[in-house]
C-alpha positions as CSV (number, residue, x, y, z in Angstrom):
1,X,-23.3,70.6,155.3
2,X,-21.3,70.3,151.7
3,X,-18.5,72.7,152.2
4,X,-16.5,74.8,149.0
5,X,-13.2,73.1,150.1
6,X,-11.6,70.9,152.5
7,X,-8.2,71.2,153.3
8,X,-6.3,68.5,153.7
9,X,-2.9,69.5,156.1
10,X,-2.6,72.5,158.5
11,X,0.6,73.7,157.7
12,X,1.2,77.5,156.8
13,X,0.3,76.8,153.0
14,X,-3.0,75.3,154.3
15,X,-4.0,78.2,156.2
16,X,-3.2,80.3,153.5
17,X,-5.8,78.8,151.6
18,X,-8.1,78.6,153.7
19,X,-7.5,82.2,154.8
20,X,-7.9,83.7,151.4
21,X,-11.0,81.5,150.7
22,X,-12.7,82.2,154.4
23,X,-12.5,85.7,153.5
24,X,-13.6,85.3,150.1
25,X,-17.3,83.8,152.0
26,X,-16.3,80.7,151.4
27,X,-17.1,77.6,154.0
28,X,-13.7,75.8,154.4
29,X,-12.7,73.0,156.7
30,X,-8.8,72.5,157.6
31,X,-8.1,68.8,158.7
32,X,-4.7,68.6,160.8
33,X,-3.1,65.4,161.5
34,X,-0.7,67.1,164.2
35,X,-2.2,68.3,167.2
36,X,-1.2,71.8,166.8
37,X,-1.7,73.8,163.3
38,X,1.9,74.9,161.3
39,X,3.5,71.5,160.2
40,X,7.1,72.3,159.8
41,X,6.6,76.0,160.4
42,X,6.3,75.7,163.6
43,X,8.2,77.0,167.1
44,X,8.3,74.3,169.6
45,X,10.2,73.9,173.6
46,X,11.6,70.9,172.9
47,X,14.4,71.0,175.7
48,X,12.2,70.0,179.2
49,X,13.0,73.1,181.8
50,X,14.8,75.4,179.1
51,X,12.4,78.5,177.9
52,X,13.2,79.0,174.5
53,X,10.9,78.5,171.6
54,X,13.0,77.4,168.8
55,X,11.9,77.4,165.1
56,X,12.6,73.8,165.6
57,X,11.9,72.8,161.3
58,X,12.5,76.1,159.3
59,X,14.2,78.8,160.2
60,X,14.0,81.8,157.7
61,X,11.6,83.5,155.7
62,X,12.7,84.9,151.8
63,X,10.1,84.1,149.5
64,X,6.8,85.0,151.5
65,X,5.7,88.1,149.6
66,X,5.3,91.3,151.7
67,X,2.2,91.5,149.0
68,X,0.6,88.3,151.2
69,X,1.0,89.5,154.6
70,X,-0.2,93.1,153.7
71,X,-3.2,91.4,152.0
72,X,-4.2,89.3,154.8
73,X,-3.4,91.8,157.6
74,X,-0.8,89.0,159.5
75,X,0.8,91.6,161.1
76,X,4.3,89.6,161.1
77,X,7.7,91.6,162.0
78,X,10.5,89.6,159.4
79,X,13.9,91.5,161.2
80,X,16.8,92.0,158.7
81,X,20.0,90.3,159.1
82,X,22.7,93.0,158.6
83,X,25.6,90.3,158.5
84,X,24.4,88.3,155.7
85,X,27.4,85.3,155.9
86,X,30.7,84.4,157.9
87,X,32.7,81.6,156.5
88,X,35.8,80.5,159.2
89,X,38.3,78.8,157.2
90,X,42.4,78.1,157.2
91,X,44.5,80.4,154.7
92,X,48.1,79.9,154.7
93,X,47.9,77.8,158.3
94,X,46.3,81.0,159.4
95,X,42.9,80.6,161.3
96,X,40.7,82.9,159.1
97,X,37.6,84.2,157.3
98,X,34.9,85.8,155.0
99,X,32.8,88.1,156.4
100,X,29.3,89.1,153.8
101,X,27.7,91.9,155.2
102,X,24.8,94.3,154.2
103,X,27.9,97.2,154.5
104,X,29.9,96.9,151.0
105,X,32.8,98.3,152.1
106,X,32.7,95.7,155.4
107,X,32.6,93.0,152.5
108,X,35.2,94.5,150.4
109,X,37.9,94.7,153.3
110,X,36.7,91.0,153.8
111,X,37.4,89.6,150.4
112,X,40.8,91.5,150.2
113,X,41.8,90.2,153.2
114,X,41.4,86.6,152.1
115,X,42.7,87.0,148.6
116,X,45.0,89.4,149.0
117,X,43.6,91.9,146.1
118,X,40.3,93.5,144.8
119,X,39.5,90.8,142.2
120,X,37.2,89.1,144.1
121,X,35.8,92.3,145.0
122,X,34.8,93.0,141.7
123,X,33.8,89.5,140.6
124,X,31.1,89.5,144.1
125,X,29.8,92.6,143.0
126,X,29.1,92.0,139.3
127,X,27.3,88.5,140.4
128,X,25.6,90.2,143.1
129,X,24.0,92.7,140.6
130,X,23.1,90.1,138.0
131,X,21.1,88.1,140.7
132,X,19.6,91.5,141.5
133,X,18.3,91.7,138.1
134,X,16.8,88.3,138.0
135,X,15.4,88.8,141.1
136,X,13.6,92.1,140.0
137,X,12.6,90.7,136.7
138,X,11.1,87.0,138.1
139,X,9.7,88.0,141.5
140,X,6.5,89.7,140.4
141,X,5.2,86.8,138.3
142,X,5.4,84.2,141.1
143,X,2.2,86.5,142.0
144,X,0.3,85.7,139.1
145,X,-1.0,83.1,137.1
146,X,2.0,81.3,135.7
147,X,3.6,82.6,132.4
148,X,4.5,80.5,129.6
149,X,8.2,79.5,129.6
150,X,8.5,81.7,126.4
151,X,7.0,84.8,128.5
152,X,9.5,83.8,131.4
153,X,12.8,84.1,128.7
154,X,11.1,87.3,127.4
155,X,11.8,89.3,130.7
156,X,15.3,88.7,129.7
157,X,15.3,89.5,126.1
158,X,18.3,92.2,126.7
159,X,20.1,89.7,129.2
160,X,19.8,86.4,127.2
161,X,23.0,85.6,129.3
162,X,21.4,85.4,132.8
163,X,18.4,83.2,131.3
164,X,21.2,81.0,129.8
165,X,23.3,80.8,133.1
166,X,20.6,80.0,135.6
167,X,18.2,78.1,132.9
168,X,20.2,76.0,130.4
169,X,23.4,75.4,131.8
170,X,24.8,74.1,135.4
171,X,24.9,76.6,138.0
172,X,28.6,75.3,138.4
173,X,29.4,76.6,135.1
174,X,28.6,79.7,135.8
175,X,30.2,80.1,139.4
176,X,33.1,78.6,138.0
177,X,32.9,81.7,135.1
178,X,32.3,83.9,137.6
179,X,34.4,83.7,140.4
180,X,38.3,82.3,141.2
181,X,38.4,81.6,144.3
182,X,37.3,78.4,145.8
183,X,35.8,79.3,149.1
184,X,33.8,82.6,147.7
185,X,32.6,79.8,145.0
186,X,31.0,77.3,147.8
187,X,29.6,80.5,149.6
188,X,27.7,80.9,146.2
189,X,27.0,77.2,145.5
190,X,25.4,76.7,149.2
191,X,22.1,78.6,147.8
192,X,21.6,75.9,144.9
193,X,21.6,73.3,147.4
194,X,19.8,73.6,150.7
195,X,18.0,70.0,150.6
196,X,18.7,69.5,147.1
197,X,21.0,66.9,146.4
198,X,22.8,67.7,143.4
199,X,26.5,68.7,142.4
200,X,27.3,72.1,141.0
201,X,27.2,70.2,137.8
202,X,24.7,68.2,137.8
203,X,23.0,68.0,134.5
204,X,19.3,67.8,135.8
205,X,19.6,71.6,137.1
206,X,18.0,71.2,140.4
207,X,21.2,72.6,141.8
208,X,19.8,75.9,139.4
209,X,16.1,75.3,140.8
210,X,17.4,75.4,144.1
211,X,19.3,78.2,143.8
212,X,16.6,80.4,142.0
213,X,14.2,79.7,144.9
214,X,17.2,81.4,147.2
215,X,17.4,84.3,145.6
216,X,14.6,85.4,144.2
217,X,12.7,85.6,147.2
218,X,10.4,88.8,147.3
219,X,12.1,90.5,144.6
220,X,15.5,91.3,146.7
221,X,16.5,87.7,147.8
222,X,16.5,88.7,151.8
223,X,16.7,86.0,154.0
224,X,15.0,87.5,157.7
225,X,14.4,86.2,160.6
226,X,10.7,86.0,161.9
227,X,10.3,88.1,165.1
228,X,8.7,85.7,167.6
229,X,10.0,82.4,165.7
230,X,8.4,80.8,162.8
231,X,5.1,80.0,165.2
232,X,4.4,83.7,164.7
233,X,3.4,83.0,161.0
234,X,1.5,80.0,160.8
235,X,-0.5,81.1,164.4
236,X,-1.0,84.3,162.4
237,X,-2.3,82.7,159.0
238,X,-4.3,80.4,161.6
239,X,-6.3,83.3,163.6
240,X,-6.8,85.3,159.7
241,X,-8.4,81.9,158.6
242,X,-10.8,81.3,162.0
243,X,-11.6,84.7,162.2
244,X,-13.0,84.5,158.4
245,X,-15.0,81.7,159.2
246,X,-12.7,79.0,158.7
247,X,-13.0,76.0,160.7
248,X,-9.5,74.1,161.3
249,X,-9.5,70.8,163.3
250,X,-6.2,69.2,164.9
251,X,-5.7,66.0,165.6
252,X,-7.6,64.8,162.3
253,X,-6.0,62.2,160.3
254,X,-7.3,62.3,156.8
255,X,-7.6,58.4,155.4
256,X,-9.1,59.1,151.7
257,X,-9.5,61.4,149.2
258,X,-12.3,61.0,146.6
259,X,-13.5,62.7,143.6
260,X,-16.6,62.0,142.0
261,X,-18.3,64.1,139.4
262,X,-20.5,66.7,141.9
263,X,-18.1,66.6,144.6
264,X,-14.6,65.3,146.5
265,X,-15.8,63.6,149.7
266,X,-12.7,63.3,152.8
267,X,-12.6,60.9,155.2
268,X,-10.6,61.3,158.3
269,X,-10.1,60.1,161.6
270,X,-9.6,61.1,165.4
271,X,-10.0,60.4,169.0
272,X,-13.7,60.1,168.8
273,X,-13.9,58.0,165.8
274,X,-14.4,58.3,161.8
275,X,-16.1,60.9,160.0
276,X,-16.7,61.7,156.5
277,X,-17.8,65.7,155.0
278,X,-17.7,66.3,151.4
279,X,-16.8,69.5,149.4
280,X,-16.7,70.9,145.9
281,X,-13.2,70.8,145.7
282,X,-10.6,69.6,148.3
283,X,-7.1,71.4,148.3
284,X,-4.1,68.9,149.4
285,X,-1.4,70.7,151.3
286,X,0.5,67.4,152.0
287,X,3.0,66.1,149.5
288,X,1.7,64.5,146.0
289,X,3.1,61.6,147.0
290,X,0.8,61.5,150.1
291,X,-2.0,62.7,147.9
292,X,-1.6,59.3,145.6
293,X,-1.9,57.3,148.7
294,X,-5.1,58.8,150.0
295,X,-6.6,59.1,146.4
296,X,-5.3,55.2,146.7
297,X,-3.3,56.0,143.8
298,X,0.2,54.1,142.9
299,X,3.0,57.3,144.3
300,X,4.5,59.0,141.3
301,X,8.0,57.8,140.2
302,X,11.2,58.6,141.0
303,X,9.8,58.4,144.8
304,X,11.4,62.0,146.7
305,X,14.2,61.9,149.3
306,X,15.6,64.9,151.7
307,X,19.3,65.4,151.9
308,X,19.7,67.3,155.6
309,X,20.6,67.0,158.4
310,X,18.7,69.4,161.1
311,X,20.2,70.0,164.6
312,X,19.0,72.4,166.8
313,X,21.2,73.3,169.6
314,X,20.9,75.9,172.8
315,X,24.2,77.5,174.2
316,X,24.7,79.3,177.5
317,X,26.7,81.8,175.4
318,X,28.4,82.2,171.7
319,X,31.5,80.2,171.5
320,X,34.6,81.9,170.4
321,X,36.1,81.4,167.2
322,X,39.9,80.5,166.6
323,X,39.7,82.9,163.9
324,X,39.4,85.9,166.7
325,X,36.0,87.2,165.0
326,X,33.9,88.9,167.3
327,X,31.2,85.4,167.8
328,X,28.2,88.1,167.8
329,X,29.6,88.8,164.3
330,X,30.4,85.7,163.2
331,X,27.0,84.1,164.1
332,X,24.8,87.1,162.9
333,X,24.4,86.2,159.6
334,X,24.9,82.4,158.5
335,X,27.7,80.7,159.6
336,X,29.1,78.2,156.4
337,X,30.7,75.1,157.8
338,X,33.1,73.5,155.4
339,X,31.2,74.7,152.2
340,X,34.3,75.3,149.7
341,X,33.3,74.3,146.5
342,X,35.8,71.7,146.5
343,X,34.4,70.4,149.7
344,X,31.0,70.9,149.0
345,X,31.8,68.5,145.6
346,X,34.1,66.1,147.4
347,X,30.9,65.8,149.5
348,X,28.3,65.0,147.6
349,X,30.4,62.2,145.6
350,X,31.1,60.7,148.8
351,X,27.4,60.8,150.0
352,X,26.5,59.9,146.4
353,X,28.8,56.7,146.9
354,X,26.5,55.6,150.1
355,X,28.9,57.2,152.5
356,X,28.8,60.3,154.8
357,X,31.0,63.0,154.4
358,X,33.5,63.8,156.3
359,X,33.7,66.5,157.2
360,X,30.0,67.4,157.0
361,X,29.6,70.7,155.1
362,X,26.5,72.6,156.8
363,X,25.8,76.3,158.1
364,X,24.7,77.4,161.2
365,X,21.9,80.5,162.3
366,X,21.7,82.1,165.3
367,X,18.3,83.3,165.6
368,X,18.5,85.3,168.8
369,X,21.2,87.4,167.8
370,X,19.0,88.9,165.7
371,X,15.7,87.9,167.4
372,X,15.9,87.5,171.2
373,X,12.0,87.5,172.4
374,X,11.8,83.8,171.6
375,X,13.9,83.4,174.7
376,X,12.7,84.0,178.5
377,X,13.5,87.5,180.1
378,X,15.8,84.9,182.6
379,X,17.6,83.1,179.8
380,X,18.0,86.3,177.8
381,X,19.8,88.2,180.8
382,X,22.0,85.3,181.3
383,X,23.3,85.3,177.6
384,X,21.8,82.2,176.3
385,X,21.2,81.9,172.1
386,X,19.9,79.3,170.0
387,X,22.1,77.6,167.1
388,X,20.2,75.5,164.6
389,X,22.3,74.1,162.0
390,X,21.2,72.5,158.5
391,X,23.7,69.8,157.5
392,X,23.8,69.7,153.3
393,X,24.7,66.7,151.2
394,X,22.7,63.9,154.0
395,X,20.7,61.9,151.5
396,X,18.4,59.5,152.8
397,X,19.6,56.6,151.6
398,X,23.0,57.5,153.8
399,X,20.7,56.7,157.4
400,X,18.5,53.9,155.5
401,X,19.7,50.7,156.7
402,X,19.7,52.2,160.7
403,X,18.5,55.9,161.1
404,X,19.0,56.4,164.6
405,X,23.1,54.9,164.6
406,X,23.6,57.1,161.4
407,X,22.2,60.0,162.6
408,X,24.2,59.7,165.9
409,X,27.4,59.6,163.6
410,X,26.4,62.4,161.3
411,X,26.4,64.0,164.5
412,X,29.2,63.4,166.2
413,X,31.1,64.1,162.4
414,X,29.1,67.9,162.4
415,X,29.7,69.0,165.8
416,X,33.4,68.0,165.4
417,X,33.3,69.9,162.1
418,X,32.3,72.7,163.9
419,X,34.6,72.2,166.8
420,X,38.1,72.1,164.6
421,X,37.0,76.3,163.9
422,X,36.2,76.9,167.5
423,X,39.0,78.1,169.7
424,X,37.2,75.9,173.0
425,X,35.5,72.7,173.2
426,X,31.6,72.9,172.5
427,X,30.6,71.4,175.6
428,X,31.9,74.2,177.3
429,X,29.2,76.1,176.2
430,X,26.3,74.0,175.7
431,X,23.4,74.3,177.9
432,X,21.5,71.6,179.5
433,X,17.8,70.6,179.9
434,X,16.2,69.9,183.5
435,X,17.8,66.5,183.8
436,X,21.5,67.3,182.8
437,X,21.1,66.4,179.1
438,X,23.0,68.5,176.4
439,X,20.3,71.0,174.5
440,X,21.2,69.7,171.4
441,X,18.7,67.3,168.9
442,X,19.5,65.9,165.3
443,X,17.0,64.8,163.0
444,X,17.5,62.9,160.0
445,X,15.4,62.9,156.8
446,X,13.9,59.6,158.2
447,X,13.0,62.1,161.3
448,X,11.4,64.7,159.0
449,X,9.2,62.0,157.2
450,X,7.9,60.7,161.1
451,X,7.2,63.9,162.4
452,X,5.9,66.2,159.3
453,X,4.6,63.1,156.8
454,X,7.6,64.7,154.1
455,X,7.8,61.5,151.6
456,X,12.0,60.6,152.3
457,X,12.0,63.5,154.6
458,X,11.6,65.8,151.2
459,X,11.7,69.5,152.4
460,X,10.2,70.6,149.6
461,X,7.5,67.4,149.3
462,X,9.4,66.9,145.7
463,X,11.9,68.0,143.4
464,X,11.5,72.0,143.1
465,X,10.1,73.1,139.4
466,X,10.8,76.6,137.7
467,X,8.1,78.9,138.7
468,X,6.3,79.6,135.1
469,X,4.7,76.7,132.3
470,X,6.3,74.1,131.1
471,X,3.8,73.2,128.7
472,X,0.9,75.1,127.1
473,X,-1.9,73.9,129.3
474,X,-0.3,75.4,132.2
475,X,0.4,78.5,131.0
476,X,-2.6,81.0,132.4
477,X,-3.1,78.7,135.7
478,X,-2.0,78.4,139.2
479,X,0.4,75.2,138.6
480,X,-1.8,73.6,141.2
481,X,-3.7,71.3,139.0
482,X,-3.7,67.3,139.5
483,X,-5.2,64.5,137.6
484,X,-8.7,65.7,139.1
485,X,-10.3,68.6,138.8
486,X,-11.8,68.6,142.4
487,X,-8.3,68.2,143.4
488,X,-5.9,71.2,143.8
489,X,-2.2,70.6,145.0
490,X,-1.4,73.5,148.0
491,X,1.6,72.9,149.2
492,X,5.2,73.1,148.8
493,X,4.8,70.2,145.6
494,X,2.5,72.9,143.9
495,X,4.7,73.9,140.7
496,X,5.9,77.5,142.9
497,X,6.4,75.6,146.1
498,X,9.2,74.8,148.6
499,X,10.4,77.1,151.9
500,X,7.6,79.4,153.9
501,X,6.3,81.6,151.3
502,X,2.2,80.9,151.2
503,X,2.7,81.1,147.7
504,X,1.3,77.6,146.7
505,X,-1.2,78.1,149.4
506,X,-3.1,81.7,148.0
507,X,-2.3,80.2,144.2
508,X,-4.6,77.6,145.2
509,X,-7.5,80.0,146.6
510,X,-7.1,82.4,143.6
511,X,-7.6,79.6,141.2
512,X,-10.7,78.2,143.2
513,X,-11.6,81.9,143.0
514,X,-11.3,82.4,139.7
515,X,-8.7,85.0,139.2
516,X,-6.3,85.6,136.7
């Protein structure tokens, strides 16, 4: 049986496709490598005898429309986080820091505190509302086909200044500009650089790609936590898709990809043997650096790289701070480790030299604060929580010559970053697995690419692009196209990909579809 479209990768832009075209009557097959659906969406036990699903890959959700769940009936719960930030840090040898919280005036008695005055106050606020404004303006088209890059700079026709600041200049420039103080600066610089390696002035803007991506997310720049872990999502998008008619196998390594001129036939392999099913068009949701290698392609130049480091962690209870923050404060929101913007540069020159930074800046979540159902009843009682921290500025190339030896020492250098703001030893208050081992993993970039097939352990499969056309051809499509027509990009390398937003995924379907 020809189908309409093989999908090739079962992660949670995958089943987006496939969900939007199942319901649309079209016969789709999903081909997983992994043995379970969700690639890095996913919420996994990875601690033997400890009951706590972690989002063990990604951890929040911003950019996934409410438009998408509402249209495929998910039925997803994404919980608001009312403490948006905390950042401990040292002011005048006094243990310190900056609280960001959904309550202005919470955040207004913060900033004075550390500054000692009202200017910062006022700088926060005026930046807040410009982001607020692009946010408003761009959201909506990442819905649509893509608008030319002329039709982009139009929404901002009586703001030329924002499409200046986050389009044509460094984002440095204008957090410099904007704000005086150095730690409110990094606080602000973090969003332009979760897995993008890149200084605050770096002249190829990915720093500014980044850092759109972060705050633009569905029109209000929310990150939330999903209730039930990130599982919740992708075993969502999975049971939409079956119960359309999809069919999804796991366990199926696709080996080829290839066109011809009536149809794309897929070849994949599993525990019974090789098969082969053809399509008219097969949608990739697997990095287009993978794609070249199944279309047995050369991979497009300059090859991707990741620049994270991942750690999951599980804690018998919150550790106190040597600041004196209440910990169910502190960790309620994100917790910024080391991310002045002076430390956050002095960083990336250092991993830029082939070095690891010390210290490691990073920021930690605390999912159960906010979310506790991903932990037993007996784990919950007892006070447990789950800390996952993202390590910035951890290029590849810094764990290439022995991943496992660097990733110990990136390690060791993170957890003692975070010890020298805690006001007692972490292994006070870090749990153990069934046979006495600290509940704590790290994983690498080297790690990602193993476990999830991202080319250099590339969060985002490639560099991020901006969401609308860069050239005239594109303007009117999906930015899904590749170099064959029977092949559509849909995943996070789709020209609106990167984080858990199904954005790349229903761009895909809709074109197949033919909407507009």
């Amino acid at each position: 049986m020809q189908r309409d479209a093989i999908i090739v990768g079962g992660g949670h832009n995958g089943l987006a496709a496939a969900a939007y075209l199942a319901r649309a009557g079209r016969r789709v097959l999903v081909l997983e490598r992994l043995d379970e659906t969700g690639g890095a969406a996913v919420s996994e036990r990875p601690f033997g005898g400890v009951d706590v699903r972690l989002s063990r890959y990604a951890y929040l959700v911003s950019l996934l429309p409410r438009e998408v769940v509402d249209e495929l009936g998910l039925g997803l719960e994404l919980a608001t986080r009312e403490v948006s930030s905390y950042t401990p840090t040292v002011r005048d040898g006094r243990p310190t820091g900056l609280l960001i919280a959904r309550d202005e005036a919470v955040t207004r008695q913060s900033l004075r505190a550390l500054t000692g005055d009202d200017r910062a106050w006022d700088q926060w606020r005026a930046f807040g509302a410009d982001l607020a404004e692009i946010a408003h303006r761009l959201a909506p088209t990442l819905l649509g086909a893509l608008p030319s890059r002329a039709e982009a700079e139009a929404l901002f026709a009586d703001r030329p200044e924002l499409w200046r600041r986050l389009v044509e200049q460094p984002l440095g420039a204008w957090i410099e500009d904007a704000f005086d103080d150095d730690l409110v600066r990094g606080v602000v610089l973090t969003d332009g650089l979760i897995g993008t390696f890149a200084s605050a002035r770096d002249a190829s803007l990915a720093q500014n790609r980044c850092f759109l991506y972060h705050v633009v997310g569905d029109g209000t720049g929310d990150w939330r936590v999903p209730v039930g872990g990130m599982g919740r999502i992708t075993d969502a998008l999975a049971r939409v898709a079956r119960e359309a008619g999809a069919e999804i196998l796991t366990g199926a390594e696709v080996t080829a990809v290839r066109p011809g001129p009536d149809a794309v036939e897929v070849t994949w392999r599993d525990a019974t043997g090789e098969h082969a099913a053809s399509a008219e068009h097969a949608l990739a949701n697997v990095a287009p650096a993978v794609l070249a290698d199944l279309l047995g392609r050369p991979r497009p130049a300059p090859a991707p790289f990741g620049s994270q480091l991942k750690v999951n962690m599980v804690v018998r209870r919150l550790p106190r701070l040597r600041s004196g923050r209440d910990p169910r404060e502190a960790f309620a929101g994100t917790l910024h480790l080391d991310e002045g913007y002076d430390q956050l540069e002095a960083a990336h020159r250092a991993a830029a030299g082939g070095r690891l930074p010390d210290p490691p800046p990073g920021e930690i979540y605390c999912h159960t604060l906010t979310d506790p159902s991903i932990l037993s009843a007996e784990l919950r009682d007892a006070g447990y929580h789950t800390l996952t921290l993202f390590g910035l500025h951890a290029p590849a190339a810094c764990f290439a010559d022995d991943p496992a030896a660097r990733t110990a020492e990136y390690l060791d250098r993170t957890l003692a970053a975070f010890e020298a703001h805690l006001d007692e030893p972490l292994a006070d208050v870090i749990a153990h697995d069934q046979d006495g081992r600290p509940c704590i993993e790290a994983k690498c970039p080297q790690d990602l690419e193993a476990a999830l097939g991202l080319p250099g352990g590339n969060i985002f499969h490639r560099d991020l692009q901006w969401p609308w056309a860069e050239d005239d051809a594109e303007a009117g499509r999906w930015g899904v196209d590749t170099d064959d027509e029977r092949v559509l990009l849909c995943g996070s390398g789709a020209r609106r990909g990167g984080a858990v937003s199904a954005l790349p995924g229903r761009a895909a379907a809709l074109q197949l579809l033919g909407r507009r």
